[in-house]
C-alpha positions in Angstrom: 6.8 1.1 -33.0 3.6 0.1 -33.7 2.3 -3.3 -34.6 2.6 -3.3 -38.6 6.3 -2.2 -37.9 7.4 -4.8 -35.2 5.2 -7.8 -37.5 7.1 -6.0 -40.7 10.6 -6.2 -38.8 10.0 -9.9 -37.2 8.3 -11.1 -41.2 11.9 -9.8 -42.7 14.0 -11.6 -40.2 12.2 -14.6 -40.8 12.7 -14.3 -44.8 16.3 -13.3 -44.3 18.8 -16.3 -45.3 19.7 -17.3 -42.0 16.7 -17.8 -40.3 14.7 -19.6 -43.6 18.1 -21.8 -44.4 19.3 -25.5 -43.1 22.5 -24.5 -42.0 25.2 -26.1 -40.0 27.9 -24.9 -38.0 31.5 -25.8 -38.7 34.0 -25.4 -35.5 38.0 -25.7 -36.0 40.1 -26.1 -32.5 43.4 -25.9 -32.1 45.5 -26.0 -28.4 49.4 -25.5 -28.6 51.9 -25.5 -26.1 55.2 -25.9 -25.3 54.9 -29.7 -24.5 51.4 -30.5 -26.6 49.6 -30.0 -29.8 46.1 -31.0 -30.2 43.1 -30.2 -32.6 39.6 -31.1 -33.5 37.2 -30.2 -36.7 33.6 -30.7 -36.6 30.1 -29.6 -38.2 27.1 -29.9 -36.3 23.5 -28.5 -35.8 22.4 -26.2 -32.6 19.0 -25.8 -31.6 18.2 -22.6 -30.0 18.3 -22.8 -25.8 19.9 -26.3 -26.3 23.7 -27.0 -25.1 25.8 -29.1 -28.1 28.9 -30.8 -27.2 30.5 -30.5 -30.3 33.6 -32.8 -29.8 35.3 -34.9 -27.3 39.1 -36.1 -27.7 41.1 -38.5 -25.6 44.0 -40.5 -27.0 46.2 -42.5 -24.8 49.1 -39.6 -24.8 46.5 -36.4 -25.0 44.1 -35.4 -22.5 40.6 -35.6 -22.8 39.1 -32.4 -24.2 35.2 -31.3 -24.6 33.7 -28.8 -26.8 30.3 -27.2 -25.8 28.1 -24.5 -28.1 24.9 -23.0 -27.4 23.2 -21.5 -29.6 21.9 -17.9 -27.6 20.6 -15.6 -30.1 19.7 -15.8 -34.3 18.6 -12.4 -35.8 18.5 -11.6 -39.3 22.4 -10.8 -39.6 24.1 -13.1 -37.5 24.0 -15.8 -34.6 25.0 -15.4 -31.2 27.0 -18.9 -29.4 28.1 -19.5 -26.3 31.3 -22.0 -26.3 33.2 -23.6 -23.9 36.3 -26.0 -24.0 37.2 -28.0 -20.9 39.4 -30.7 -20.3 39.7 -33.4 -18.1 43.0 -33.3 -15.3 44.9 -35.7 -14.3 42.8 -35.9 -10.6 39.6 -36.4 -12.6 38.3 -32.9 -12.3 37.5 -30.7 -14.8 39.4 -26.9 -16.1 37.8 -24.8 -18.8 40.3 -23.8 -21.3 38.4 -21.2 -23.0 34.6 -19.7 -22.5 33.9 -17.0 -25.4 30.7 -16.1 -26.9 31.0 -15.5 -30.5 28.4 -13.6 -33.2 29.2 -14.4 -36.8 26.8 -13.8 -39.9 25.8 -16.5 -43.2 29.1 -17.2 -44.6 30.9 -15.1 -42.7 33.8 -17.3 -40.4 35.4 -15.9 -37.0 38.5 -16.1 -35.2 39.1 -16.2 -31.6 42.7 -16.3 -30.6 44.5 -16.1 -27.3 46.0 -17.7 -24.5 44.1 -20.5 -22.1 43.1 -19.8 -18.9 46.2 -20.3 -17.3 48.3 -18.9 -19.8 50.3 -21.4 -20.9 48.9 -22.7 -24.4 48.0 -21.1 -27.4 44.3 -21.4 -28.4 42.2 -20.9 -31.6 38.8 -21.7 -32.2 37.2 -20.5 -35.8 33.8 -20.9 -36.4 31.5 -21.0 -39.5 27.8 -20.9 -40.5 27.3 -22.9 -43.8 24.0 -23.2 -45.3 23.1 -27.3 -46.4 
């Protein structure tokens, strides 16, 4: 490609909604098992190469759980995050529940559903990009 192509194709990504908007990035969590129920909603902001922790939870009869997002890749279409949800055990240490990277578009929520790593809860963790 040469140069007036790649500056046309890097001037129309920066005009595109996404990458000209505010916007922020709403993240819905839910864990359920058998013997526990627990979920957190948030909206925050990601800078690019910068890890978010995008809630923490501990009340007296749940364990503690953290959220992290890191926002890996924004292109005209969509944005690429890195999340991770870990909580804290009983001994001190630390188990990840889930670890997906997610792309979603402007306006455009996603879904990740399954099981934790151990199998034994039912996770969902929806994500939005929301322009301010």
């Amino acid at each position: 490609m040469n140069e007036w192509g790649k500056g046309l194709v890097l001037f129309s990504a920066l005009l595109s909604p996404l990458a000209m908007a505010d916007w922020l990035l709403d993240v819905n969590f839910e864990l359920t098992g058998s013997d526990r129920s627990q979920s957190v909603n948030t909206s925050l902001s990601l800078l690019p190469g910068e890890e978010t922790v995008f809630f923490g939870s501990a009340n007296d009869n749940e364990r503690e759980l953290v959220g992290r997002a890191e926002l890996l890749e924004v292109s005209a279409e969509s944005v690429k995050i890195a999340f991770r949800v870990e909580e804290r055990l009983d001994d001190g240490g630390w188990r990840t529940i889930i670890a997906p990277t997610l792309s979603t578009g402007l306006d455009a929520p996603v879904t990740f559903e399954g099981l934790d790593d151990n199998g034994d809860n039912q996770v969902k963790l929806e994500v939005a990009v929301t322009t301010v």
